[in-house]
PDB file of N, CA, C and O in Angstrom:
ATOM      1  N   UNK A   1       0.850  -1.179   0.000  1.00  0.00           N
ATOM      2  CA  UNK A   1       0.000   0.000   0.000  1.00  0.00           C
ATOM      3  C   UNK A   1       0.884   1.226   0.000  1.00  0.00           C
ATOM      4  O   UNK A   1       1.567   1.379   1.013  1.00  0.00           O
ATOM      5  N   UNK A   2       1.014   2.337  -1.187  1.00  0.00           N
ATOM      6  CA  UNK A   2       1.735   3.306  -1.010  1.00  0.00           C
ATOM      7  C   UNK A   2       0.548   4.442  -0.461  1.00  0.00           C
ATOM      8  O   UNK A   2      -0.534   4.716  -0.981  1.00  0.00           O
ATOM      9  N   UNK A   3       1.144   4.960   0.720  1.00  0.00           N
ATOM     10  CA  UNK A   3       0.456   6.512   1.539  1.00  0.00           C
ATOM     11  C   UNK A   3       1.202   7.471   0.854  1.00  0.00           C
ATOM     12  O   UNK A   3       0.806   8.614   1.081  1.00  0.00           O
ATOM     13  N   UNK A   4       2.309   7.374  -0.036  1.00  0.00           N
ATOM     14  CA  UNK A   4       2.619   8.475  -0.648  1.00  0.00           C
ATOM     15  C   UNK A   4       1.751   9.098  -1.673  1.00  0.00           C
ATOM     16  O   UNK A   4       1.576  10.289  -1.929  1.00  0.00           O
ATOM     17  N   UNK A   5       1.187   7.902  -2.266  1.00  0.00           N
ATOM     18  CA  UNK A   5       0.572   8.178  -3.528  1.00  0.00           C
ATOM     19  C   UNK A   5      -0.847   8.579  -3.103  1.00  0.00           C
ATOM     20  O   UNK A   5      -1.618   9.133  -3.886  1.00  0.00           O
ATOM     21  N   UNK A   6      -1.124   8.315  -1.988  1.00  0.00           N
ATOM     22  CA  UNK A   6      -2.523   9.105  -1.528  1.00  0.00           C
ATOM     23  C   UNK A   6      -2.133  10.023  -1.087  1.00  0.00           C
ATOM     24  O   UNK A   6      -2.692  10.896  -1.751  1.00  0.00           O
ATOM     25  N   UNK A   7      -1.319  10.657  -0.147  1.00  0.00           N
ATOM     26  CA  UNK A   7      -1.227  11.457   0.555  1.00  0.00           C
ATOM     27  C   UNK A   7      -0.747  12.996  -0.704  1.00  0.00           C
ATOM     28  O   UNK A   7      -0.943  14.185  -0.454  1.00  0.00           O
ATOM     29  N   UNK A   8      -0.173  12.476  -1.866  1.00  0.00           N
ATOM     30  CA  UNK A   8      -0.105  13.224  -2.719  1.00  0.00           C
ATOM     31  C   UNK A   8      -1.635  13.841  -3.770  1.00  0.00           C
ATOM     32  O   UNK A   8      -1.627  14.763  -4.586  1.00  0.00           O
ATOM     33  N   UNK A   9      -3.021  12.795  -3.298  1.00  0.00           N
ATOM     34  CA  UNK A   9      -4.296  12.732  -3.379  1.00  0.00           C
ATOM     35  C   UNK A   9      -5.018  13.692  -2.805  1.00  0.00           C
ATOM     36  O   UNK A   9      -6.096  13.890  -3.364  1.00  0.00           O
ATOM     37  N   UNK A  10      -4.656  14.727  -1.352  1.00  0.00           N
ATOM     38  CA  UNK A  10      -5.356  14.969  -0.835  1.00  0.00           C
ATOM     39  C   UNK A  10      -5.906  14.005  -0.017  1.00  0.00           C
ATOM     40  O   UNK A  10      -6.880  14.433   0.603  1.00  0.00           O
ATOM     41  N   UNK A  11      -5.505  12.371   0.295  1.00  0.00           N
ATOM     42  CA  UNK A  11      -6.429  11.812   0.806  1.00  0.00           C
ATOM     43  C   UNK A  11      -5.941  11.826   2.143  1.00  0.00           C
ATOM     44  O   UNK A  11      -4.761  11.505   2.287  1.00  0.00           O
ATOM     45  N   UNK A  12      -7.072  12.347   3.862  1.00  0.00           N
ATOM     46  CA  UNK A  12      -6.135  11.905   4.978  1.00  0.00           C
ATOM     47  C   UNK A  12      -6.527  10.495   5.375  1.00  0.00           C
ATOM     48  O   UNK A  12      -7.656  10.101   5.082  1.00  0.00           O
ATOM     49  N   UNK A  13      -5.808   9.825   5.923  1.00  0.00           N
ATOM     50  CA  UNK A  13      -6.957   8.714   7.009  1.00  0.00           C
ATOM     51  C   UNK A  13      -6.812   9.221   8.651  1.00  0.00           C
ATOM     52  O   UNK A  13      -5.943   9.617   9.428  1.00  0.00           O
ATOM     53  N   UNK A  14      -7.684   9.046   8.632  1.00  0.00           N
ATOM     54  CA  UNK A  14      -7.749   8.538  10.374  1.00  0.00           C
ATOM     55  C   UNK A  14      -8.715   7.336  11.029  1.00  0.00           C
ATOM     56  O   UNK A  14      -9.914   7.167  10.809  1.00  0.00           O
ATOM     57  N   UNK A  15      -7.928   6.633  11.808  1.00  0.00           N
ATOM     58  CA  UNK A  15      -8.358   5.246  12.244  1.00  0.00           C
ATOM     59  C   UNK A  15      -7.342   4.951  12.844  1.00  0.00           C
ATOM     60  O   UNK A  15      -6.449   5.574  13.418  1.00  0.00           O
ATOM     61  N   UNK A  16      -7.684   3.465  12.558  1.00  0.00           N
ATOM     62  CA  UNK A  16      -6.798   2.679  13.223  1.00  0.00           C
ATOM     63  C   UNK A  16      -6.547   1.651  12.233  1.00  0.00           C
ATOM     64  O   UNK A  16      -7.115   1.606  11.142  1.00  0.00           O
ATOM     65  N   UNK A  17      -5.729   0.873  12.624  1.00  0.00           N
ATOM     66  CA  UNK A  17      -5.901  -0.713  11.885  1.00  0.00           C
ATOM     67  C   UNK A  17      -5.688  -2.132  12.597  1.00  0.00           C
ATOM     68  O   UNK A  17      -4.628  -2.653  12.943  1.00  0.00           O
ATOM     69  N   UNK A  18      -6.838  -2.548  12.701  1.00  0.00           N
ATOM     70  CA  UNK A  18      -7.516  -4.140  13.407  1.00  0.00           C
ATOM     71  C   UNK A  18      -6.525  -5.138  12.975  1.00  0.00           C
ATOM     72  O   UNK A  18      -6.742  -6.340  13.132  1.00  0.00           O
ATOM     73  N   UNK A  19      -5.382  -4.663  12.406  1.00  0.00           N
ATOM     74  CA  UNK A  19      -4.236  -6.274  11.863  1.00  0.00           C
ATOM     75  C   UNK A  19      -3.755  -7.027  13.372  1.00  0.00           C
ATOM     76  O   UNK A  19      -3.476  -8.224  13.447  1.00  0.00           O
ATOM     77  N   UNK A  20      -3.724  -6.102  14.499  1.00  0.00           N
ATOM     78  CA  UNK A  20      -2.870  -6.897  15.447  1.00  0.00           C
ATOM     79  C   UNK A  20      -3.742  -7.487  16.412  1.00  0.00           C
ATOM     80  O   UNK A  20      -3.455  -8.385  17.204  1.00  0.00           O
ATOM     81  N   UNK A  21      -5.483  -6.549  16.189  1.00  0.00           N
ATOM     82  CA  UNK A  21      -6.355  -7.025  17.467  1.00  0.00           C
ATOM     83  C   UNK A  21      -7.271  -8.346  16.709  1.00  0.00           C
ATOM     84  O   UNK A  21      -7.913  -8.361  15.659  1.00  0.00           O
ATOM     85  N   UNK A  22      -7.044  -9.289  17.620  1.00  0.00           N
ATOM     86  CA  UNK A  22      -7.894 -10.301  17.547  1.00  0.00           C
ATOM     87  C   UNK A  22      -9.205 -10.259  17.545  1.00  0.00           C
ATOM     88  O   UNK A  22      -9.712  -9.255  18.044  1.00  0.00           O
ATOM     89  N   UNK A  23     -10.289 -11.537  16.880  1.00  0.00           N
ATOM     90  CA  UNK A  23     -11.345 -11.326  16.390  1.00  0.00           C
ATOM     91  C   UNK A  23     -12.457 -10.400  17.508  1.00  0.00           C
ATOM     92  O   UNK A  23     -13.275  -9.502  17.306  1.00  0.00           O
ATOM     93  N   UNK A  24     -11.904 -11.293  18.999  1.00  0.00           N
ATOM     94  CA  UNK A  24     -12.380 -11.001  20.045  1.00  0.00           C
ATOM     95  C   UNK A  24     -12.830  -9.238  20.372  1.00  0.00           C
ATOM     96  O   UNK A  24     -13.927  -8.746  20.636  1.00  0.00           O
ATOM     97  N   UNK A  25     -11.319  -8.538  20.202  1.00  0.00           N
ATOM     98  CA  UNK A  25     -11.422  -7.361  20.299  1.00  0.00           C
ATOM     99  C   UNK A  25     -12.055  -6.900  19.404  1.00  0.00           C
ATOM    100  O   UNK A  25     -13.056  -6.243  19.691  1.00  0.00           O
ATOM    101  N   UNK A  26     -11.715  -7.076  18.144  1.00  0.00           N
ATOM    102  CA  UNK A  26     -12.539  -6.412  16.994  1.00  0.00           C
ATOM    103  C   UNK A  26     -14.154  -6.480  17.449  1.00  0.00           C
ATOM    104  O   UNK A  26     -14.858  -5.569  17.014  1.00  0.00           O
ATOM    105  N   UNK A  27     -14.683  -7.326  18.154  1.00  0.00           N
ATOM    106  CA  UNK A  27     -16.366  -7.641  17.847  1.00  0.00           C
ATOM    107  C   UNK A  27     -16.659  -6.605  19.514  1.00  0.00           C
ATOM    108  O   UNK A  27     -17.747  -6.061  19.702  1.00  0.00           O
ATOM    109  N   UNK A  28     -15.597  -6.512  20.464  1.00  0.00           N
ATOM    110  CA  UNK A  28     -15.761  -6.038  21.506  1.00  0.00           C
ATOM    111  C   UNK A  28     -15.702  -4.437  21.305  1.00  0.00           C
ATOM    112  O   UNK A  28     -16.343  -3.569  21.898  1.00  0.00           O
ATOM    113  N   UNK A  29     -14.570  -4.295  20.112  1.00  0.00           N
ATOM    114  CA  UNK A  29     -14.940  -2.709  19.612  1.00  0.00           C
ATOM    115  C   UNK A  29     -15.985  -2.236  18.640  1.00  0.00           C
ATOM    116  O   UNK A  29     -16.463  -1.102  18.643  1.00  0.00           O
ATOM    117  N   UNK A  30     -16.219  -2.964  18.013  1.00  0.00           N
ATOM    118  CA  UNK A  30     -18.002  -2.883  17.304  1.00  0.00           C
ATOM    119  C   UNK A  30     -19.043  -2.656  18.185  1.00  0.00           C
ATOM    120  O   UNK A  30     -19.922  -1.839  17.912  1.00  0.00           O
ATOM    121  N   UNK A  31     -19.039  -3.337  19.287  1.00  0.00           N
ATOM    122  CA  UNK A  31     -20.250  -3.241  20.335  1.00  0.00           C
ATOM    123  C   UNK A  31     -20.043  -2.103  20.789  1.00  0.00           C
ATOM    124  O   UNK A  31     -21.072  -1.429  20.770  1.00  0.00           O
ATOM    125  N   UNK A  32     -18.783  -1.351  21.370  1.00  0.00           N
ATOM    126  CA  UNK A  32     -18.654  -0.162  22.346  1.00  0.00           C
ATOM    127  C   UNK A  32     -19.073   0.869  21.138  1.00  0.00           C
ATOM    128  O   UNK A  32     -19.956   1.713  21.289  1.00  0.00           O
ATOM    129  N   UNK A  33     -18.406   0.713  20.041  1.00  0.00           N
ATOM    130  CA  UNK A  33     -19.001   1.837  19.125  1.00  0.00           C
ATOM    131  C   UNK A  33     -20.596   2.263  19.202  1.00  0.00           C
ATOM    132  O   UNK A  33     -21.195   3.308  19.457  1.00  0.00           O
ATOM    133  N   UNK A  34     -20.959   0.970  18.865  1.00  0.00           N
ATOM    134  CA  UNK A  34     -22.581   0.674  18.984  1.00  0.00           C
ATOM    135  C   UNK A  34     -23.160   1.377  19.600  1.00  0.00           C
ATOM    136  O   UNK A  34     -24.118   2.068  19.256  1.00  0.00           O
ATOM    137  N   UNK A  35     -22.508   1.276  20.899  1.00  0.00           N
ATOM    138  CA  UNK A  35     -23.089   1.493  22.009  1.00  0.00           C
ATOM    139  C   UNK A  35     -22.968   2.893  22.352  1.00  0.00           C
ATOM    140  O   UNK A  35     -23.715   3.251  23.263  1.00  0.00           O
ATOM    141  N   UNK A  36     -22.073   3.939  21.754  1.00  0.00           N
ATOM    142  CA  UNK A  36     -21.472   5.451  21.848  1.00  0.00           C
ATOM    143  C   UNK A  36     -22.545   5.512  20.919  1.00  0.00           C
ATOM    144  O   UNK A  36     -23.666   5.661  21.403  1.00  0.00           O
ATOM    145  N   UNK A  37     -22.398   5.399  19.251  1.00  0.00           N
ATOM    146  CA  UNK A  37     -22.881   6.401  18.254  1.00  0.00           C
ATOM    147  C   UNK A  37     -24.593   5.451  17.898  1.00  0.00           C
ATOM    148  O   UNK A  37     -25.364   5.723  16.978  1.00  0.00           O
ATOM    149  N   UNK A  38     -24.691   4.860  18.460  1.00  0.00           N
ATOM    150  CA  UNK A  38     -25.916   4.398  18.035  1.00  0.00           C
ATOM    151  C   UNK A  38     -27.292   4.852  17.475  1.00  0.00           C
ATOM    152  O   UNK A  38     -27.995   4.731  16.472  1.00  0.00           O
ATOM    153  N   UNK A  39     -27.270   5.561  18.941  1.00  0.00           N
ATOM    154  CA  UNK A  39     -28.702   6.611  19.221  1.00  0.00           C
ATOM    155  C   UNK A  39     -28.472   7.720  17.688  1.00  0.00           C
ATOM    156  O   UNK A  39     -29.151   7.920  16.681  1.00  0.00           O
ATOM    157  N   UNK A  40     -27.279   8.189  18.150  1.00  0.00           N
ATOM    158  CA  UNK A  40     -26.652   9.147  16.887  1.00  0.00           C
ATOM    159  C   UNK A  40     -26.987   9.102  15.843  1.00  0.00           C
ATOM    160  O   UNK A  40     -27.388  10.150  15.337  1.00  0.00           O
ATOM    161  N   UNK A  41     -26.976   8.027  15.151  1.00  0.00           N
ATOM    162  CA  UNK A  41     -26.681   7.703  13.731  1.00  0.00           C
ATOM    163  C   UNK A  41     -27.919   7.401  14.003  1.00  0.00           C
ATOM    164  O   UNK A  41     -28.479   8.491  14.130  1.00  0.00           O
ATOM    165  N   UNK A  42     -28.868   6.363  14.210  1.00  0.00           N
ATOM    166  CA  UNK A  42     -30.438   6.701  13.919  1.00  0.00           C
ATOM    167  C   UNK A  42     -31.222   7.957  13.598  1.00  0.00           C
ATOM    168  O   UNK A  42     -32.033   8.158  12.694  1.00  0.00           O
ATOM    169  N   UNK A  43     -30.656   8.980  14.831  1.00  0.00           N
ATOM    170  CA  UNK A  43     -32.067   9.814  14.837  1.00  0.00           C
ATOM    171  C   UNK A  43     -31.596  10.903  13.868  1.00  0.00           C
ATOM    172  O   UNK A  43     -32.341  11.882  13.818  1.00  0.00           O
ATOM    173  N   UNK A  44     -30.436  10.928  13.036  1.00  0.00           N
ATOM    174  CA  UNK A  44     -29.795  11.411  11.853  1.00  0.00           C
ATOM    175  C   UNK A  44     -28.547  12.513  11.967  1.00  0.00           C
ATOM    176  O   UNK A  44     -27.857  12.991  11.066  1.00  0.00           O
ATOM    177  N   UNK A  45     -28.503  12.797  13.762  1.00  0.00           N
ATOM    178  CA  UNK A  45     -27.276  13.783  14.280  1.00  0.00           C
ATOM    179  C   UNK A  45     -25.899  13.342  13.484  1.00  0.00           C
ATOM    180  O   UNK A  45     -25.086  14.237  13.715  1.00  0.00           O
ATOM    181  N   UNK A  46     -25.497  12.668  12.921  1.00  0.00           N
ATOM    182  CA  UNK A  46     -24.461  12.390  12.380  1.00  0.00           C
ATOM    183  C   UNK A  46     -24.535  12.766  11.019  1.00  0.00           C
ATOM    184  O   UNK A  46     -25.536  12.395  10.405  1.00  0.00           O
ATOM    185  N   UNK A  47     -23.548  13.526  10.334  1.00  0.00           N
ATOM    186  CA  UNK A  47     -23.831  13.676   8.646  1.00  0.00           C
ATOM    187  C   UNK A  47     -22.669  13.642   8.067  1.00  0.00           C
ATOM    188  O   UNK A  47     -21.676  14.259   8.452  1.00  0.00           O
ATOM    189  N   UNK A  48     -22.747  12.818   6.980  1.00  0.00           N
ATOM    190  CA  UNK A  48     -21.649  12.905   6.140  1.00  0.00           C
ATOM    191  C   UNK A  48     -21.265  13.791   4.674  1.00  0.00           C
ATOM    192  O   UNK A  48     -21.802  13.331   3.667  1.00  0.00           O
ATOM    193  N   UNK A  49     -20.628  14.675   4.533  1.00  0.00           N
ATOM    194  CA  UNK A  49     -20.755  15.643   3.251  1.00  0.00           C
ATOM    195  C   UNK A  49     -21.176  14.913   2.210  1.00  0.00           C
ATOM    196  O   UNK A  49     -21.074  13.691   2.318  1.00  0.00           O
ATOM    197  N   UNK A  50     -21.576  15.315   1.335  1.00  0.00           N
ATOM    198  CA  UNK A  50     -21.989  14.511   0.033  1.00  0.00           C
ATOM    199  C   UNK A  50     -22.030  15.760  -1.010  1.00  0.00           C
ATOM    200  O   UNK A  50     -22.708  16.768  -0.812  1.00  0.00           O
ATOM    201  N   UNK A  51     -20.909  15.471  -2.555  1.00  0.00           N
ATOM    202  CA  UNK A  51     -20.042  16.480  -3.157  1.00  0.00           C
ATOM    203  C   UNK A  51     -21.416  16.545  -3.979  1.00  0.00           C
ATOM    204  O   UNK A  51     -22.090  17.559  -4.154  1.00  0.00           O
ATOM    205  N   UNK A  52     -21.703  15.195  -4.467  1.00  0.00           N
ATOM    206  CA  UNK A  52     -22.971  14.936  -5.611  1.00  0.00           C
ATOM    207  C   UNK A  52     -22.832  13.479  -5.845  1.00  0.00           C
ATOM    208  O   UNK A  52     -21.971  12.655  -5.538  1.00  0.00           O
ATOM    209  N   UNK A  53     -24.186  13.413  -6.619  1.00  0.00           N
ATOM    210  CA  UNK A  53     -24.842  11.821  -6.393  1.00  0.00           C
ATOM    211  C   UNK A  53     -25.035  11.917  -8.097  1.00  0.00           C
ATOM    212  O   UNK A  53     -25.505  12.801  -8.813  1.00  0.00           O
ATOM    213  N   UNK A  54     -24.405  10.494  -8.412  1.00  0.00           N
ATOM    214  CA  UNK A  54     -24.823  10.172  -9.855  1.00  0.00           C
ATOM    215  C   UNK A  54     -25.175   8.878 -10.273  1.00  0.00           C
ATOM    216  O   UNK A  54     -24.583   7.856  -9.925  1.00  0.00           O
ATOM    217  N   UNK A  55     -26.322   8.941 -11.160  1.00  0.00           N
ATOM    218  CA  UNK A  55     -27.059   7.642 -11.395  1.00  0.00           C
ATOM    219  C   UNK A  55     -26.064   6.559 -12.013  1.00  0.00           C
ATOM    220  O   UNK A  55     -25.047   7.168 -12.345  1.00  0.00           O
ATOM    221  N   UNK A  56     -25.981   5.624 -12.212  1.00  0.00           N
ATOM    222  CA  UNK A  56     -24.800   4.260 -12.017  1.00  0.00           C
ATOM    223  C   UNK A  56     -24.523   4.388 -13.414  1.00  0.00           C
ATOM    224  O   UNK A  56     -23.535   3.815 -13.871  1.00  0.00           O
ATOM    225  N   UNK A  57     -25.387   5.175 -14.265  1.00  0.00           N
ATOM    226  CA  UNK A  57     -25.251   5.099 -15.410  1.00  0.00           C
ATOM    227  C   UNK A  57     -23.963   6.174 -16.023  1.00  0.00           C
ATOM    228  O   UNK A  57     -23.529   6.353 -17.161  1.00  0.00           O
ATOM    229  N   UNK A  58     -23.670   6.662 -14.925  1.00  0.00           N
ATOM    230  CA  UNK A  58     -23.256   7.832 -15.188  1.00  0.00           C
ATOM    231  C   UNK A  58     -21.622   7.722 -14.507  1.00  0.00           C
ATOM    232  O   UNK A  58     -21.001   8.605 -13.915  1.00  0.00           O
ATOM    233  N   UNK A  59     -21.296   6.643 -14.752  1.00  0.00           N
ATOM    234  CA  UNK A  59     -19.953   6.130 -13.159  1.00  0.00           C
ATOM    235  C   UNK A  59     -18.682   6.815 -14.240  1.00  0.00           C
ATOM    236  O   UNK A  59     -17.721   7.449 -13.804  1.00  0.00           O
ATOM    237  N   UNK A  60     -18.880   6.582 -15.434  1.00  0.00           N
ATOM    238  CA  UNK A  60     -17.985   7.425 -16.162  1.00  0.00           C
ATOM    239  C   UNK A  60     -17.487   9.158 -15.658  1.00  0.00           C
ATOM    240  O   UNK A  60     -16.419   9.702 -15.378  1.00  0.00           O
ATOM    241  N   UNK A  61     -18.509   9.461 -15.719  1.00  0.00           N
ATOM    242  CA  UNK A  61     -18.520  11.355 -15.758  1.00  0.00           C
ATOM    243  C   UNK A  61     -18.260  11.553 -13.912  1.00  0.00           C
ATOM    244  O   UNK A  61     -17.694  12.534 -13.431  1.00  0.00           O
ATOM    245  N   UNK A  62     -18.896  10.219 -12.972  1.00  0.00           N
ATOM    246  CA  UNK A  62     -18.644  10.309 -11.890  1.00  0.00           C
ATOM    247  C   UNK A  62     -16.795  10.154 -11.604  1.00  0.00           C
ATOM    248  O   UNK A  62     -16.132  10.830 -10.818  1.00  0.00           O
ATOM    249  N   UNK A  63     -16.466   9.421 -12.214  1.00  0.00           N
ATOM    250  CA  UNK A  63     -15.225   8.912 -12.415  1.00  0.00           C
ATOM    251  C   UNK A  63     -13.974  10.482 -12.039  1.00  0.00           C
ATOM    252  O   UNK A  63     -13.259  10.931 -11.143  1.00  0.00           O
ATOM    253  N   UNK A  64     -14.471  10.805 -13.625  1.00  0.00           N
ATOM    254  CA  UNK A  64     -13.540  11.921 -13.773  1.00  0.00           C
ATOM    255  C   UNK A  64     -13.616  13.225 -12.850  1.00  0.00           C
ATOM    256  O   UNK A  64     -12.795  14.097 -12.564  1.00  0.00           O
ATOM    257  N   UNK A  65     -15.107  12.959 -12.467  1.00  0.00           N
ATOM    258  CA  UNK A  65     -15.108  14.562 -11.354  1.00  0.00           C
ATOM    259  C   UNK A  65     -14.359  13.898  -9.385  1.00  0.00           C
ATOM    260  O   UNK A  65     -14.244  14.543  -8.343  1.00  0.00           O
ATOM    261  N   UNK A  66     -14.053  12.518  -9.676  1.00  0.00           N
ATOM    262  CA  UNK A  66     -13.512  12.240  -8.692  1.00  0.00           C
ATOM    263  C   UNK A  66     -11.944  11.914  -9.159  1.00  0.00           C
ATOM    264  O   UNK A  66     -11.140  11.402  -8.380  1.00  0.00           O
ATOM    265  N   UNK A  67     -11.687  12.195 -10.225  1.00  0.00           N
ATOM    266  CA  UNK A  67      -9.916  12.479 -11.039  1.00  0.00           C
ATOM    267  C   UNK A  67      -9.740  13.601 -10.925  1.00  0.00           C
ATOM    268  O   UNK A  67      -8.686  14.123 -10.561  1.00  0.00           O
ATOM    269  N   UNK A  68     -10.452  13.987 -11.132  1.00  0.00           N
ATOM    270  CA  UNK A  68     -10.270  16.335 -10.937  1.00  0.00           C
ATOM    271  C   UNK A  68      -9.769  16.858 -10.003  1.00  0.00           C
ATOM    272  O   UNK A  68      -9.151  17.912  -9.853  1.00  0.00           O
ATOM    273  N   UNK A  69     -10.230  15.615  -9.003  1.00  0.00           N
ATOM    274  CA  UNK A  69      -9.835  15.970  -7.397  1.00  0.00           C
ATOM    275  C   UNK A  69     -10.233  17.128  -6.912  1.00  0.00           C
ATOM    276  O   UNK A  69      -9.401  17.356  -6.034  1.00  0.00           O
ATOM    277  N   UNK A  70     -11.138  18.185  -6.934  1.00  0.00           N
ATOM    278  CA  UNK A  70     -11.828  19.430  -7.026  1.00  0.00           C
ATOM    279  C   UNK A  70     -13.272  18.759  -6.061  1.00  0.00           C
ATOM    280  O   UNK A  70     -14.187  19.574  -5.944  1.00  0.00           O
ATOM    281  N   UNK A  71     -13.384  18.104  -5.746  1.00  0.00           N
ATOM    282  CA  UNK A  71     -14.680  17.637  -4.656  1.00  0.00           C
ATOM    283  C   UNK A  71     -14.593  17.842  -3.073  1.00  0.00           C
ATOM    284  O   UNK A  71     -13.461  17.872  -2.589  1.00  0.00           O
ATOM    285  N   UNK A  72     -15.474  17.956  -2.398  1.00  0.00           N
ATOM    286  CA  UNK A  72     -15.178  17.710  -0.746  1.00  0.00           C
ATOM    287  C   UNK A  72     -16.870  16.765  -0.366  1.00  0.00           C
ATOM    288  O   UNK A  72     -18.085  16.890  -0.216  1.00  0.00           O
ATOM    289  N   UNK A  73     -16.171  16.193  -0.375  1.00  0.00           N
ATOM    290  CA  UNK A  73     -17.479  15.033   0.462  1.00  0.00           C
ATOM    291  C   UNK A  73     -17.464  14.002  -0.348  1.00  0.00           C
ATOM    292  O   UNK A  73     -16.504  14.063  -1.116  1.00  0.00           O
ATOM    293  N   UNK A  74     -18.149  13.052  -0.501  1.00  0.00           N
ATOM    294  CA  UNK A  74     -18.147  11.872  -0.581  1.00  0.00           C
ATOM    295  C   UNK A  74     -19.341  11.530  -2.678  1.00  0.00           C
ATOM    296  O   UNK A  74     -20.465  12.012  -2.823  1.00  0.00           O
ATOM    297  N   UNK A  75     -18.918  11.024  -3.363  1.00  0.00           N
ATOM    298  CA  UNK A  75     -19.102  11.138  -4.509  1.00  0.00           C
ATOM    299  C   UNK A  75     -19.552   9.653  -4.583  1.00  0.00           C
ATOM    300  O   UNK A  75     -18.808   8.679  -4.469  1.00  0.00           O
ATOM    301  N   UNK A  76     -21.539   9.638  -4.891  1.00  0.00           N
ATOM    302  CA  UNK A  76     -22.229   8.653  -4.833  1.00  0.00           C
ATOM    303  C   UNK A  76     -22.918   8.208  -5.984  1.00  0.00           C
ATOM    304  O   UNK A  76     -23.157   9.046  -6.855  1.00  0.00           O
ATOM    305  N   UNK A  77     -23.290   7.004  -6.147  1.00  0.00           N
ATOM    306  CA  UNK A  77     -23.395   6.307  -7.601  1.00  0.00           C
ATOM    307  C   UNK A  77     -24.710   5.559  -6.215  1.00  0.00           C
ATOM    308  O   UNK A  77     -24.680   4.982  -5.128  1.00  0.00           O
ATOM    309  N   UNK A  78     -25.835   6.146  -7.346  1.00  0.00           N
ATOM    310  CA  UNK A  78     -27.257   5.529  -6.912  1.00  0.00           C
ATOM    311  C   UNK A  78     -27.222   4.055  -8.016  1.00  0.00           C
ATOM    312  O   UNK A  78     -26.924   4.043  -9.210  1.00  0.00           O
ATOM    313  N   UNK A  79     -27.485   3.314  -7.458  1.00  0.00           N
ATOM    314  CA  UNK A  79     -27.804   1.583  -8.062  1.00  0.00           C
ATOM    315  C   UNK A  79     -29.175   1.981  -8.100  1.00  0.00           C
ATOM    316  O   UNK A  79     -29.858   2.823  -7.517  1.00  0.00           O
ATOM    317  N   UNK A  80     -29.402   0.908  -9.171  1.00  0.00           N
ATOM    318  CA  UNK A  80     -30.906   0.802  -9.643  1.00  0.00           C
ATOM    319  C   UNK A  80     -32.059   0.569  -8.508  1.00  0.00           C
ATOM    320  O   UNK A  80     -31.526   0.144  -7.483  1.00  0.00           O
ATOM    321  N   UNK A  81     -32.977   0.664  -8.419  1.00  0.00           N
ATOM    322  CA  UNK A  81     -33.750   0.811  -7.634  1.00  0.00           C
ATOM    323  C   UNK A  81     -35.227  -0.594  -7.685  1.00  0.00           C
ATOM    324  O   UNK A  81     -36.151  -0.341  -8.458  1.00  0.00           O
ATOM    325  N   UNK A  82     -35.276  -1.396  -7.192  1.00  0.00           N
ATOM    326  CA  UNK A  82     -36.083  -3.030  -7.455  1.00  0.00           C
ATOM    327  C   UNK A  82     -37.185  -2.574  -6.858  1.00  0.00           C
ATOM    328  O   UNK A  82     -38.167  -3.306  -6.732  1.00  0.00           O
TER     329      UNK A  82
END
C-alpha cells in the first residue's frame, strides 16, 4: 500500500488498523461503538458531506469529477432501484 501516492491525493486517514487485534477485540470494539454512536446515527445527528450523487449510469462522468480531485465530500453512484 503506497500513503505516498494518496497522501499526494489529498487523501487523509484517520483510524486505526484491526491487523494486530484479535477477532475477540474487533467484535468487543463494534459493540462499544454501537453502544457510543448508536442513538446518533439513527435519529440522523451524524452527517456525512456529500459532493454529488450520480445515477450508475453515469460512473464514467462520476469517475472523472472524482480524477479532478476538485470535490469535498463523498461522490455517490445511486444503483438501480427493485
Amino acid at each position: 500500500f503506497n500513503f505516498d501516492l494518496h497522501a499526494a491525493r489529498r487523501i487523509d486517514y484517520i483510524g486505526v488498523t484491526f491487523r494486530t487485534r484479535s477477532i475477540a477485540e474487533v467484535r468487543e470494539i463494534a459493540r462499544l461503538m454501537q453502544a457510543d454512536l448508536g442513538d446518533a446515527v439513527s435519529q440522523g445527528k451524524l452527517r456525512i458531506p456529500i459532493d454529488s450523487v450520480y445515477p450508475f449510469e453515469q460512473v464514467t462522468e462520476a469517475l472523472a469529477h472524482m480524477k479532478a480531485n476538485q470535490h469535498f465530500g463523498k461522490i455517490v453512484l445511486e444503483g438501480p432501484v427493485d
